[in-house]
C-alpha positions as YAML, in Angstrom:
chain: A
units: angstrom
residues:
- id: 1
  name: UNK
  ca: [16.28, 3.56, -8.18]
- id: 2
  name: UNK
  ca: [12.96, 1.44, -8.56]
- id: 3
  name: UNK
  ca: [12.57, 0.21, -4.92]
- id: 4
  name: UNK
  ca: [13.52, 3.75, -3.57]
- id: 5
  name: UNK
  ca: [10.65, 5.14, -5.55]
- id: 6
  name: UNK
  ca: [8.22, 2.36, -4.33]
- id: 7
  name: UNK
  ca: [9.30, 3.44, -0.88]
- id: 8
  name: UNK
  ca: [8.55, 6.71, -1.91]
- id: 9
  name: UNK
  ca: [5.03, 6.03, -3.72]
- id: 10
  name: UNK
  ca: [4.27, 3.57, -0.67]
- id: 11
  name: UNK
  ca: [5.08, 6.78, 1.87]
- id: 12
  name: UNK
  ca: [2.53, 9.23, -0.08]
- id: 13
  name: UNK
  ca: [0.36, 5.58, -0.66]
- id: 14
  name: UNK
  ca: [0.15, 5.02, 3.11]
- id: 15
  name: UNK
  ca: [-1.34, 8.31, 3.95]
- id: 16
  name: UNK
  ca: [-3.73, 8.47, 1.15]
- id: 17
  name: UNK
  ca: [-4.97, 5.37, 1.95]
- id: 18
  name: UNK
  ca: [-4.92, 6.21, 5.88]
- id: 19
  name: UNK
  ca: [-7.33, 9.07, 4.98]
- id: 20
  name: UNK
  ca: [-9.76, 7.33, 2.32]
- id: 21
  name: UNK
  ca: [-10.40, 4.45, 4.42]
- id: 22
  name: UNK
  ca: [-12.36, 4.45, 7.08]
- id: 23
  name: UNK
  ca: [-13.13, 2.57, 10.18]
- id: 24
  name: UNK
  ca: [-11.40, 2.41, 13.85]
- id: 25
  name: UNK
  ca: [-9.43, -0.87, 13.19]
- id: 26
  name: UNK
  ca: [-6.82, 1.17, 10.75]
- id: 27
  name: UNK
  ca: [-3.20, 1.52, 12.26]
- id: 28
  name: UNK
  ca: [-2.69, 4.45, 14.57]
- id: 29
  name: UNK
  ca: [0.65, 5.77, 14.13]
- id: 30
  name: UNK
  ca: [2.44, 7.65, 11.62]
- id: 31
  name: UNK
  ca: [5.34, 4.73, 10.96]
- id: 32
  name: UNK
  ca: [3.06, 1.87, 10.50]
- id: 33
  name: UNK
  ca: [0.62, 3.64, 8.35]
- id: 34
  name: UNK
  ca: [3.57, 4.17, 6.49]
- id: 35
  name: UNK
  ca: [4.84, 0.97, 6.39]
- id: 36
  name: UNK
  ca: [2.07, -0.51, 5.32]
- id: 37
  name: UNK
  ca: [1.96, 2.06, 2.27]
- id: 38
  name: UNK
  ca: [5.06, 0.49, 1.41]
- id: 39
  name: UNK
  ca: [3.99, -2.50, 1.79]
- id: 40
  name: UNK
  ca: [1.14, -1.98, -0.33]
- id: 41
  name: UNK
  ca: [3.06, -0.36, -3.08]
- id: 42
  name: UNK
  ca: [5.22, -3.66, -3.65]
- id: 43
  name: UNK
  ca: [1.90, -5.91, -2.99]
- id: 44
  name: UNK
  ca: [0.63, -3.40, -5.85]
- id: 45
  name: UNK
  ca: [3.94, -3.79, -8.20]
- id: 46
  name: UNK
  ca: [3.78, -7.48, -7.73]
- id: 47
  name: UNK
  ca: [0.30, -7.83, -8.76]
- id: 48
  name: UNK
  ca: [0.59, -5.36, -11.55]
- id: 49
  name: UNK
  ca: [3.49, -7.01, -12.84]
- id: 50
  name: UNK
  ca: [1.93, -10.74, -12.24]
- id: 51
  name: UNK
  ca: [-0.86, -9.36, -14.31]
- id: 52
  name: UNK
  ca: [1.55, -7.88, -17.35]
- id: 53
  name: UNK
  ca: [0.29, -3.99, -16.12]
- id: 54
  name: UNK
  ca: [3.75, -3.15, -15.43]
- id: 55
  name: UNK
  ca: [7.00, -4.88, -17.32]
- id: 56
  name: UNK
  ca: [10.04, -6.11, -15.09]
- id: 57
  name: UNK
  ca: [11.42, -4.01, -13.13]
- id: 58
  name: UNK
  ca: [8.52, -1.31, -13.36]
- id: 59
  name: UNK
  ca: [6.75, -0.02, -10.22]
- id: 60
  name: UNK
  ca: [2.99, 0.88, -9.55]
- id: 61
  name: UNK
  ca: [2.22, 4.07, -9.94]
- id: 62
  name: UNK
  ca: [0.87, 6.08, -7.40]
- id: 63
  name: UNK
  ca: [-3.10, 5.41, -7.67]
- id: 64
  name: UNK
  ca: [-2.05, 1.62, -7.79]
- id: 65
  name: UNK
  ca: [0.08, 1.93, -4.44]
- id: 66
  name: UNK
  ca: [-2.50, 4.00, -3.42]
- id: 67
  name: UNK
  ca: [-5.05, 0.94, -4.27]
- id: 68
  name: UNK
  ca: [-2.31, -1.62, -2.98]
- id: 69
  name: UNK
  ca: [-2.37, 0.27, 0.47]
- id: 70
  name: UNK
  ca: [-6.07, 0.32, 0.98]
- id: 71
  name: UNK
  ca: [-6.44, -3.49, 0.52]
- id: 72
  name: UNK
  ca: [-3.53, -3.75, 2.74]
- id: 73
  name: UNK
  ca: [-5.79, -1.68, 5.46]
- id: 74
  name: UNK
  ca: [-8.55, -3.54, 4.46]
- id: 75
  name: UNK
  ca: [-6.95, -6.68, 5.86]
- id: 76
  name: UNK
  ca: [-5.52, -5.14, 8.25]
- id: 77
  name: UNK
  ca: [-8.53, -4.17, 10.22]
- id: 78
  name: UNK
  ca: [-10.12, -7.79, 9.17]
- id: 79
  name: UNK
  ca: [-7.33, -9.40, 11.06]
- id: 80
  name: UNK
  ca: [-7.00, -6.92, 13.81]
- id: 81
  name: UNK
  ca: [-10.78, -7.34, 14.27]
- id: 82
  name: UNK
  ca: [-10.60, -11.07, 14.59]
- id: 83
  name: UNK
  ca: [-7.57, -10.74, 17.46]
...
């Protein structure tokens, strides 16, 4: 059940972060803004649990997938800017 709720939290994460970050070079498009939500949300689970935040097995919460998807973004648009 943990890495359907990340996918869930990383869903909700995505759009969150879609609409608290700002600039042109974020993803257009509903699936990849919420793939990288997902994405985030196991970037933020890793960390969290790298950093002893989380025990094994334990997923980020939402305002850490939501934090998770905004650095995500946050490269994104540094790499997409660069292309």
């Amino acid at each position: 059940m943990g890495i359907i709720w990340t996918i869930i939290i990383g869903f909700v994460a995505g759009v969150i972060a879609k609409f608290v970050t700002p600039g042109d070079n974020e993803p257009s498009g509903f699936i990849l803004t919420t793939i990288l939500g997902i994405f985030g949300a196991f970037v933020a689970s890793y960390l969290g649990q790298s950093m002893g935040w989380y025990g094994p097995g334990e997923g980020a919460g939402l305002i850490g997938a939501v934090v998770g998807a905004i650095i995500v973004l946050l490269v994104w648009g540094m790499v997409r800017r660069r292309a």
